[in-house]
C-alpha positions as CSV (number, residue, x, y, z in Angstrom):
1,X,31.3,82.6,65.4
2,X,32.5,82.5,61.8
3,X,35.9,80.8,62.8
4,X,34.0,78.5,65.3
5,X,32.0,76.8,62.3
6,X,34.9,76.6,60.2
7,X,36.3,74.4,62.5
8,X,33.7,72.3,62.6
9,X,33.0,69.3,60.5
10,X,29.3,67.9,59.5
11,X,29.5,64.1,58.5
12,X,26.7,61.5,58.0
13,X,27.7,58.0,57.8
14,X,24.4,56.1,57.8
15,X,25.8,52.4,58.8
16,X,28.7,50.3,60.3
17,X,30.5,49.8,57.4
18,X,30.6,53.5,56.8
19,X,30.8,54.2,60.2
20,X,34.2,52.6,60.9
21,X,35.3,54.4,57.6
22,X,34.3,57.7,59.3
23,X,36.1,56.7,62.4
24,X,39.1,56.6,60.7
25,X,38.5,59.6,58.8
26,X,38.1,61.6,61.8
27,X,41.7,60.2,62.7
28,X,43.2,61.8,60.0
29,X,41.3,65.2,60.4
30,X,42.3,65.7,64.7
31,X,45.8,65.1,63.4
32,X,45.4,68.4,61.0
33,X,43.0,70.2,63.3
34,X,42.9,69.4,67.0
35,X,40.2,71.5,68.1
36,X,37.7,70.5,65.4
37,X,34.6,69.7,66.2
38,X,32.0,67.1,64.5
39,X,28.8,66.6,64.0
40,X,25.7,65.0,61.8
41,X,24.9,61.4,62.5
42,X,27.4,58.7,63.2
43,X,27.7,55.4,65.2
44,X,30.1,53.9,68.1
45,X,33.4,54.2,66.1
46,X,32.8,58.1,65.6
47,X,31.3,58.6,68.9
48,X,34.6,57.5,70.4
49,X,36.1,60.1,69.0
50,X,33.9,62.7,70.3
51,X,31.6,63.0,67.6
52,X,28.5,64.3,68.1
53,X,25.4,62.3,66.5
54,X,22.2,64.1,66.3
55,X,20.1,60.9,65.1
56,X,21.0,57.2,65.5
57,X,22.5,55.7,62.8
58,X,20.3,52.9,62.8
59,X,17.5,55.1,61.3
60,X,19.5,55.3,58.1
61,X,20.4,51.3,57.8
62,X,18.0,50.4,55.4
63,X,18.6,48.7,51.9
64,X,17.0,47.9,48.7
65,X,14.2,49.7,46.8
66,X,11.3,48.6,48.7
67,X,13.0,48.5,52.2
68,X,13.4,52.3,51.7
69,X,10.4,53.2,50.6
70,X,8.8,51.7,53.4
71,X,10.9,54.1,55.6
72,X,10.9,56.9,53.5
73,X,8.7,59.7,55.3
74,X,11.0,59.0,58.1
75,X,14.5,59.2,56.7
76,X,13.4,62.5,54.2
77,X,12.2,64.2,57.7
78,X,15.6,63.2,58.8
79,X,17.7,64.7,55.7
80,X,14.7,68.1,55.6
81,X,16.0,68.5,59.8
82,X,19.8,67.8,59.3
83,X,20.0,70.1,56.0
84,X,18.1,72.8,57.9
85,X,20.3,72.9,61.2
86,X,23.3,72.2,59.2
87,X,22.4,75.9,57.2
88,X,21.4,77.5,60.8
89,X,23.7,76.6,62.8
90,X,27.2,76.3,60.1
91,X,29.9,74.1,59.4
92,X,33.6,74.5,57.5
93,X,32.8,71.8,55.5
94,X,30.1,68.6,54.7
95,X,31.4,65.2,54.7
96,X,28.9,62.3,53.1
97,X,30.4,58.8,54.3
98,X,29.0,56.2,51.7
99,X,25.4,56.3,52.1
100,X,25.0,58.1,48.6
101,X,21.1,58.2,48.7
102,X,21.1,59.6,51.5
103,X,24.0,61.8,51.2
104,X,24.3,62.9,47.5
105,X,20.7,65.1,47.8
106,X,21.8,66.6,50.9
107,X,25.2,67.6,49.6
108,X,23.6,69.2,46.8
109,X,21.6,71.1,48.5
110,X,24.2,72.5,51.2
111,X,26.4,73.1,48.3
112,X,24.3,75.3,46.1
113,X,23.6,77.3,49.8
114,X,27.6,77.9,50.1
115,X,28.7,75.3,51.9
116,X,32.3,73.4,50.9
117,X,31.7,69.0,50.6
118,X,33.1,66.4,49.9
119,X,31.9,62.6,49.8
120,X,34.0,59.9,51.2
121,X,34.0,56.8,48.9
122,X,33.4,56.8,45.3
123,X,29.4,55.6,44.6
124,X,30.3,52.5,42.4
125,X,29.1,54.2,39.1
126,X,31.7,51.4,37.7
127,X,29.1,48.8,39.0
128,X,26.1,50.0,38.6
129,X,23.7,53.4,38.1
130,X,26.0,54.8,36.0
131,X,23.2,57.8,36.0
132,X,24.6,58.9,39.5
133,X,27.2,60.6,37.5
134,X,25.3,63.8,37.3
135,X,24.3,63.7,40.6
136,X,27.8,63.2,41.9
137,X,29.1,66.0,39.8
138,X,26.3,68.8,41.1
139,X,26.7,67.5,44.8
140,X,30.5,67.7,46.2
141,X,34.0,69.6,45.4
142,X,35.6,66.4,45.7
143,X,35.6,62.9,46.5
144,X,37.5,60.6,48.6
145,X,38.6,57.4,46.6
146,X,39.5,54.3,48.3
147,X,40.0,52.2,45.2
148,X,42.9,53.3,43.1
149,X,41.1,53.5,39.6
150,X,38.6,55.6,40.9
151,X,40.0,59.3,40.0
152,X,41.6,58.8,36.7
153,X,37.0,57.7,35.8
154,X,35.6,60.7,37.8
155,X,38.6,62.8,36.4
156,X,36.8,61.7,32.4
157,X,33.9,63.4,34.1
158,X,35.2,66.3,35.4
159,X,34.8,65.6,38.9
160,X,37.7,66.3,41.1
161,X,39.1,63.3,43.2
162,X,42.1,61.9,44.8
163,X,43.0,58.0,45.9
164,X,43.3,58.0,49.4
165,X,43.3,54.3,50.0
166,X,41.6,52.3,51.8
167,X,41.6,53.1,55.6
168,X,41.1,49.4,56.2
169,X,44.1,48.2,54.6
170,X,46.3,50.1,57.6
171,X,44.1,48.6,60.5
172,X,43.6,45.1,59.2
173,X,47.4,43.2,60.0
174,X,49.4,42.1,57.0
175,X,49.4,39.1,58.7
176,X,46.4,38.4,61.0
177,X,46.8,36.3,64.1
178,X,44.3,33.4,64.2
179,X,45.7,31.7,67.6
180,X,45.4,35.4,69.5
181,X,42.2,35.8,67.9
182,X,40.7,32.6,68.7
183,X,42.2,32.5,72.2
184,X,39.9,36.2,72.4
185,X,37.0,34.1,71.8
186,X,37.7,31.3,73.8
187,X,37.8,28.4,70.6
188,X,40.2,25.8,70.7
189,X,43.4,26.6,68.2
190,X,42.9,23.6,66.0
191,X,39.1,23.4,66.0
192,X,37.7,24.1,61.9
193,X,35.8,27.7,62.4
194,X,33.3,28.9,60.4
195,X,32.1,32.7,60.8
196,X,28.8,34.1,59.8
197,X,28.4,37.2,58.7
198,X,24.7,38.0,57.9
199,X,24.7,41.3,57.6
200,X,24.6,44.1,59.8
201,X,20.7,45.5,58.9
202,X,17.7,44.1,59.8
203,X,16.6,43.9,56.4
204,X,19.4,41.6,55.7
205,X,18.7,39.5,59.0
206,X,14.8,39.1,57.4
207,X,16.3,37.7,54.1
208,X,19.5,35.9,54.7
209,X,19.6,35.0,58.2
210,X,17.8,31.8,58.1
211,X,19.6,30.6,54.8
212,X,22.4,30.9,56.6
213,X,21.8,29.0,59.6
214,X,20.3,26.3,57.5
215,X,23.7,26.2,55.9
216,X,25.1,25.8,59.4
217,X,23.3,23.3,60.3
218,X,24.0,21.3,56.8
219,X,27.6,21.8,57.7
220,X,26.9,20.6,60.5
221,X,25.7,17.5,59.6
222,X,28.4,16.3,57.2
223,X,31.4,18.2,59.7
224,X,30.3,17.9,63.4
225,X,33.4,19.4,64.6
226,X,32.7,22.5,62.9
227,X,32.5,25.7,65.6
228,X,30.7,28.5,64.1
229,X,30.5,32.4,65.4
230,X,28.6,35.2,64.4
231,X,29.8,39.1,65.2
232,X,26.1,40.6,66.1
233,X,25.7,44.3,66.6
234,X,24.2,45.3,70.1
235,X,21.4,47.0,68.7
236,X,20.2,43.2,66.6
237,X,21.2,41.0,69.3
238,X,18.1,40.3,70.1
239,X,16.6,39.4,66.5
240,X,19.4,37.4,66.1
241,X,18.8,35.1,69.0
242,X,15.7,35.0,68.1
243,X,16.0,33.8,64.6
244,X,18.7,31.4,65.7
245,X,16.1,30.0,68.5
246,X,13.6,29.5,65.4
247,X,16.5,27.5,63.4
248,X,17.3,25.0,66.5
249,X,21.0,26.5,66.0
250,X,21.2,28.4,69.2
251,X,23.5,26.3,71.5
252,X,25.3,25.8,68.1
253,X,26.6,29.0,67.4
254,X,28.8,31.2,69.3
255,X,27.4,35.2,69.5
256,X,30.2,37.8,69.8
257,X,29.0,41.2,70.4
258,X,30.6,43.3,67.7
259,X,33.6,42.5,66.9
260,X,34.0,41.1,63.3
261,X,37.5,42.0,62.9
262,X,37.9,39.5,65.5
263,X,35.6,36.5,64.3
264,X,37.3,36.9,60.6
265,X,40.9,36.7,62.2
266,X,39.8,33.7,64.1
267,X,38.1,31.8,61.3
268,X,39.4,29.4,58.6
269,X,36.3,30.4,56.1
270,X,33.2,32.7,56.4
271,X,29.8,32.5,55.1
272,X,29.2,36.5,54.7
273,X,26.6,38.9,53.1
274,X,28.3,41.1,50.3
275,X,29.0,44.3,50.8
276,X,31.9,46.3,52.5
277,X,32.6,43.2,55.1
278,X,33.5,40.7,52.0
279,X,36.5,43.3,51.5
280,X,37.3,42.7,55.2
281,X,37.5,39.0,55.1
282,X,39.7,39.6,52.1
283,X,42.1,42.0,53.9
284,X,41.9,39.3,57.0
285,X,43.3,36.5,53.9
286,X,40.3,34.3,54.6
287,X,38.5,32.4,51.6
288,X,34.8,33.4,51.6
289,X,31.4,32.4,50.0
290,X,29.3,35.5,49.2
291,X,25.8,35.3,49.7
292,X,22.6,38.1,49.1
293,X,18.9,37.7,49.0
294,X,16.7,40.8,49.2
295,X,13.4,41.8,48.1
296,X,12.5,40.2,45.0
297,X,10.9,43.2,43.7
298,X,14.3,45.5,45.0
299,X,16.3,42.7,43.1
300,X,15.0,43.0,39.9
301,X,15.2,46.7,40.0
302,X,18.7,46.9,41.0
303,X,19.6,44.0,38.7
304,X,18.6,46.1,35.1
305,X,21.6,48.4,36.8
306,X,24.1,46.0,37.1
307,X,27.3,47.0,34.7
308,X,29.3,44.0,36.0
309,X,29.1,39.8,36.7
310,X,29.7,40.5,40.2
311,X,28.4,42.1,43.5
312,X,31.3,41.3,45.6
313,X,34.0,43.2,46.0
314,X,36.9,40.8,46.1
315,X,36.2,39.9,42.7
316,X,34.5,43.4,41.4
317,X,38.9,44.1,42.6
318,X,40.2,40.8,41.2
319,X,37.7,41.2,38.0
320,X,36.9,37.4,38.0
321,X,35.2,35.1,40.3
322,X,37.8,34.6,42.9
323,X,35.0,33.8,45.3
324,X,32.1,31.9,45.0
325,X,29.0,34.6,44.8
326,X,25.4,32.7,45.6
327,X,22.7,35.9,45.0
328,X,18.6,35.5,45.6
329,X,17.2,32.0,44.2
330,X,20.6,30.9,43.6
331,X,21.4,31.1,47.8
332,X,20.0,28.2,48.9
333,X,21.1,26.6,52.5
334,X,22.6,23.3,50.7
335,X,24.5,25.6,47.8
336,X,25.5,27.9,50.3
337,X,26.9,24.8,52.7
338,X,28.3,22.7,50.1
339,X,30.4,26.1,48.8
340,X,31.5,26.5,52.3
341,X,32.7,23.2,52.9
342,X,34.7,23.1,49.5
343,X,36.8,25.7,51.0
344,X,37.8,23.5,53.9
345,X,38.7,20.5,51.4
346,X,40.9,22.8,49.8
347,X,44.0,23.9,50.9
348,X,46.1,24.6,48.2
349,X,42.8,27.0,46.8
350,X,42.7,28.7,49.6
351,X,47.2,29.2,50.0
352,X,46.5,30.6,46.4
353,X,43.7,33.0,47.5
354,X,45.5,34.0,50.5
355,X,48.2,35.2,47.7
356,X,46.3,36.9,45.6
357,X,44.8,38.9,48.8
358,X,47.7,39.5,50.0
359,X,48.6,41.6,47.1
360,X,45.5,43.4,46.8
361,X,45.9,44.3,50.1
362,X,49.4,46.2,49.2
363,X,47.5,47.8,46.7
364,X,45.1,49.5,49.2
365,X,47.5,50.2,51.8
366,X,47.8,54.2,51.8
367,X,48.2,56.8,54.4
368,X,44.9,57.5,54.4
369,X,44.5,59.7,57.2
370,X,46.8,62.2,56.2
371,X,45.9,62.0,52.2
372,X,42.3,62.4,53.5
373,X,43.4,65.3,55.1
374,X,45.8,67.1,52.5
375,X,42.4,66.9,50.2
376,X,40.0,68.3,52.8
377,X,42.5,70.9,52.9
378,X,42.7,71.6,49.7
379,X,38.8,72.1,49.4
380,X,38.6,74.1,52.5
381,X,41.8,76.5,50.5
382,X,39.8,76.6,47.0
């Protein structure tokens, strides 16, 4: 029994961002131990690879101060059953995916009961909450960087770490190919595409969704050519047809079910929520404007936090505005078009951006899998 569980992993990634992280993660940790098992809760990516999710991930997709509080009773139950089956029934070693809320207090706990962890993905104390320092030290034997200045600040506060790059960098092409991508999604090769990226919680469907099909629509207007997708995750299909039935923009824009990695390949510029997906359009080489509107009340909380000028991450990694970033009052449906548009008038910005991403990709690009798995090892060995 005792050799079962140490081959047996416990992860929680509690959204789609950090869900195709964990995916590719659990690449990396087969490779090193075939007969591993893993559980916790996951989504599609990890499910294909024969994880084992013992709540929906969807229960854990919430953001912003008042969003979680509203669902708080629910997702502490959550974290009180995991930690206590996770102490009952064993594991070799606890993996947080992102998701530090949720994951940090729960790590904490299994490690002061005996239990090895480790958190995949630095919290961005660089950004923001600098106070998650101390909780980050108490909670894990070591942490997963994916951005390569990372260890050398934990390593100042004695937190072990090693730069694993980012797993994205090797999946994303060097080089993505628009016409194969396009001819996927059935648009014309020549035809100016715009993708929309909203989000991928509901939260961020309530707040930005109907700026950005304003926007569309604007766009619209002053480009009638314009095609415009939107990668929707099964699971908010349906409230996104509904809100784009509410804007008049249904027979306008093109759903794909999933899929993002196609829509940014395909597009010429993308109108996108920040978060971990901005970094994907940059790896993809496509010009972006950032947008983000959340509870006013959750936005003025988080903002007294803020250690940088920026929320995305192309420019958090450039350390300018590379990108246009349009946050809360500022993200208006005519800003958020007109910033849009100016990309399309702008070829020679955009050849210069495409530069400038191209070498920040090379800077990410890592064999993640098997450094992800030399430091698992190590923890497991320590």
């Amino acid at each position: 029994m005792a050799q079962e569980t140490q081959r047996r992993f416990a992860l929680v990634a509690g959204e789609a961002s950090g869900d195709l992280l964990a995916g590719l993660l659990l690449d990396g940790l087969k490779t090193r131990w075939p007969e591993m098992g893993a559980v916790g809760i996951g989504g599609p990516q990890m499910q294909k690879r024969g994880f084992e999710s013992w709540w929906p991930q969807e229960k854990l997709a919430v953001r912003g101060y008042v969003e979680v509080l509203r669902h708080y009773a629910e997702i502490a139950g959550i974290r009180r059953q995991l930690k206590a089956r996770l102490l009952r029934e064993g594991a070799g070693l606890f993996i947080g995916v992102d998701a530090p809320d949720f994951n940090l207090d729960l790590e904490a706990a299994l490690r002061k009961r005996g239990m090895k962890t480790a958190h995949f993905v630095c919290p961005s104390i660089w950004a923001w909450r600098p106070e998650r320092v101390e909780k980050l030290r108490a909670a894990v034997d070591h942490v997963l960087c994916i951005f390569p200045f990372e260890p050398a600040l934990l390593a100042k506060q004695g937190i072990a770490a090693s730069y694993v790059g980012h797993p994205l960098a090797n999946v994303i092409p060097m080089a993505p190919d628009r016409i194969a991508a396009r001819a996927a999604l059935g648009l014309d090769a020549e035809a100016p595409v715009v993708a929309l990226l909203p989000g991928s919680r509901r939260s961020e469907l309530r707040y930005l969704a109907d700026r950005f099909f304003a926007a569309a629509a604007l766009m619209q207007q002053a480009r009638p050519e314009l095609r415009f997708i939107l990668p929707a995750l099964p699971s908010l299909r349906g409230d996104v047809e509904q809100l784009l039935a509410a804007s008049g923009m249904k027979d306008r824009v093109q759903l794909i079910d999933g899929r993002s990695h196609v829509a940014l390949a395909a597009c010429d510029v993308t109108l996108i929520a920040s978060g971990t997906a901005t970094l994907e359009a940059a790896l993809f080489k496509r010009p972006m404007v950032i947008a983000y509107n959340m509870n006013p009340m959750s936005w003025a909380l988080m903002r007294r936090k803020q250690l940088q000028p920026w929320v995305g991450l192309p420019n958090i990694l450039s350390g300018e505005f590379a990108v246009p970033e349009l946050i809360q009052e500022a993200a208006t449906p005519r800003a958020l078009a007109e910033a849009t548009l100016a990309w399309l008038a702008s070829p020679d910005k955009v050849h210069a951006l495409q530069q400038r991403f191209c070498a920040l990709h090379a800077e990410l690009q890592r064999d993640t899998p098997t450094l992800c798995a030399d430091a698992i090892q190590k923890v497991l060995e320590g």
